[in-house]
N, C-alpha and C positions, 0 to 999 in steps of 0.2 A: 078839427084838430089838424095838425101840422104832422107828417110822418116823412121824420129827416133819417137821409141813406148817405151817411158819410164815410168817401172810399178812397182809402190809398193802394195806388196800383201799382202791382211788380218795376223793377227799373227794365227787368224784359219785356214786359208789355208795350203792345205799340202806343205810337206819339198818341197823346188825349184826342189831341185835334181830330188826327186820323179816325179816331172811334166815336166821337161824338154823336157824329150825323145819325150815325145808327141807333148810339143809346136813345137819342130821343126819338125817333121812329120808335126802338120799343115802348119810351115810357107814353108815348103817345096815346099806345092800345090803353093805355089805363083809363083812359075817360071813357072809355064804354062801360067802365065799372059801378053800378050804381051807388049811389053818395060820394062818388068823387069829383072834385069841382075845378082842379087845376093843376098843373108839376109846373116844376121849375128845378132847371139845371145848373147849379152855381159852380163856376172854376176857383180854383184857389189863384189871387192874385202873387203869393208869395211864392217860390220855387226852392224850397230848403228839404234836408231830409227827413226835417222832423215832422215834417208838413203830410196833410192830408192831400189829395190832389181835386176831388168833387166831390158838391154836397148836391144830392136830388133830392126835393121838399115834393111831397105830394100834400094836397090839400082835400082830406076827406071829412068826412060822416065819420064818428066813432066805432059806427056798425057797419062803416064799408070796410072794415081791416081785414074782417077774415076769406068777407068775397075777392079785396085786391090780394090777398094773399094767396089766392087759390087760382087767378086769373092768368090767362096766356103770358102776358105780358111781363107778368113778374118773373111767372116760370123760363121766359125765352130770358129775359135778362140774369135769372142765374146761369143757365145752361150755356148761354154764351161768354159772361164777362166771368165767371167765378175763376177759369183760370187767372187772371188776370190780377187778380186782387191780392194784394198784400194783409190786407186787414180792413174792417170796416165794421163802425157804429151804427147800429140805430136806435134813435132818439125819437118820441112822442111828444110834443109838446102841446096846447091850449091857443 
């Protein structure tokens, strides 16, 4: 399955760019997670308000959801980005 983390971030928040490097360093740690098999970072090419600003797609195992859910990784990416965030979806898809 596909487990899409779609984020719009504060206009306080610093520049994407600026954070980027990091996010993916954290979602990095995610491949240690067993039945995960890839992430991907997508920017939004649009720059509106009504816009989202990045989608992170992790590609797992059905039954890797509750270990990625529990793991460092995820954990370090609340604890750091959740100030940051205006609002954000997650979507499961097939």
């Amino acid at each position: 399955m596909k487990h899409h983390i779609i984020v719009k971030f504060k206009e306080s928040a610093p520049a994407l760019e600026t954070m980027l490097p990091d996010i993916e360093k954290i979602f990095g740690g995610v491949m240690e997670v067993p039945g995960v098999k890839g992430f991907e970072l997508i920017k939004n090419c649009i720059d509106r308000s009504n816009r989202y600003h990045l989608m992170i797609v992790i590609e797992m195992e059905k039954l890797a959801l509750e270990a990625y859910d529990n793991c460092h990784a995820h954990h370090q990416w609340k604890d750091n980005y959740t100030q940051f965030i205006e609002s954000k979806a997650i979507f499961d898809s097939q």
